[in-house]
N, C-alpha and C positions, 0 to 999 in steps of 0.2 A: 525496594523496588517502587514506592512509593514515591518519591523523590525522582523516579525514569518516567512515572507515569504524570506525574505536575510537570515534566519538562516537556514531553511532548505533548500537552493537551493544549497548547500553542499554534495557531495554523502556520507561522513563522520558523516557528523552530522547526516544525516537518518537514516543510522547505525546506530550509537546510541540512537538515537530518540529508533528505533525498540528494543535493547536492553533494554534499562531502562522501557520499556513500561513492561515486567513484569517483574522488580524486579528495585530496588535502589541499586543502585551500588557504590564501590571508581571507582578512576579513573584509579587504576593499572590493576580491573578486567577490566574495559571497553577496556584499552589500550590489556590488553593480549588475550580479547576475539577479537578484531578488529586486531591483529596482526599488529599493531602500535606502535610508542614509547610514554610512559607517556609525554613528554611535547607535543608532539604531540594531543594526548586526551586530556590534559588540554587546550592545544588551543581551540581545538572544544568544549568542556564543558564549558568553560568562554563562549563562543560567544549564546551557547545555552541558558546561565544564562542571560549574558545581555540582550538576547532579550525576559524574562521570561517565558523562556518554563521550563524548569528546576528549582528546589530550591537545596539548597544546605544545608547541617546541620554536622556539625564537631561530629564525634565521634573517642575518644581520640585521636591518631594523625592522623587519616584520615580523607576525607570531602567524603560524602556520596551524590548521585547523585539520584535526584529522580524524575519521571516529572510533572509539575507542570497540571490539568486539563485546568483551565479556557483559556488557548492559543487555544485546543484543541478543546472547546466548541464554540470560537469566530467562527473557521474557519468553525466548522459545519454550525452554525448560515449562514455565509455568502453562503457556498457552494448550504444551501439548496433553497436561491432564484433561482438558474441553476437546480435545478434536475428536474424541471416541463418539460425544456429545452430537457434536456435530455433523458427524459424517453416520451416525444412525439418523438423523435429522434428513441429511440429503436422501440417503437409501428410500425413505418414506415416500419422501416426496417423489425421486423417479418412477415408486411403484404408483402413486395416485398420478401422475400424468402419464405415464404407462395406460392406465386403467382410462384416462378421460379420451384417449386418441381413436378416434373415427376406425371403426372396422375396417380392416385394410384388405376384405373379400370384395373381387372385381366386380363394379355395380353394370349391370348390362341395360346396353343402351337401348331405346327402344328407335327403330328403325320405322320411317315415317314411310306410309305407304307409297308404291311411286305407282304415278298415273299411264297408264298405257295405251298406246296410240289403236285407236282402234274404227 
């Protein structure tokens, strides 16, 4: 997992990562959608390949970019032993801005005296 977390500490590769997430791409689209140059994309797509977030599959002269699940599923897997973490974390917090919010008993106005014609 080590190796998924080097590939995307990349702002590049995430980009892509976001990219291919809906749809399977060549590398000229990712390059032209990223506004970067194709060897440029191909570097970041190799490094995404070797670290198996990505598969790759040749159609006619292009190679087709598409992401692979299971990296995707690991990291869930791992992330979800911290959500317990984290979601007593938020609990906390909703209680202490809970607790900072302005008493919500109706403040009564004070009504200015009115002058009467006399």
């Amino acid at each position: 997992m080590l190796e998924t977390f080097r590939a995307l500490a990349d702002l590049s590769r995430l980009q892509i990562v976001d990219l291919l997430r809906s749809e399977p791409l060549p590398v000229g689209a990712v390059a032209e959608r990223l506004r970067i140059r194709q060897p440029q994309a191909s570097k970041h797509l190799r490094a995404l390949s070797d670290a198996g977030l990505v598969e790759v599959r040749p159609d006619a002269q292009r190679r087709i970019y598409a992401l692979r699940a299971k990296p995707f599923q690991e990291i869930d897997g791992w992330l979800e032993r911290y959500r317990s973490v984290f979601e007593e974390q938020f609990e906390r917090l909703d209680q202490v801005l809970e607790e900072l919010q302005p008493s919500k008993k109706p403040i009564k106005e004070k009504r200015k005296p009115t002058r009467g014609r006399g």
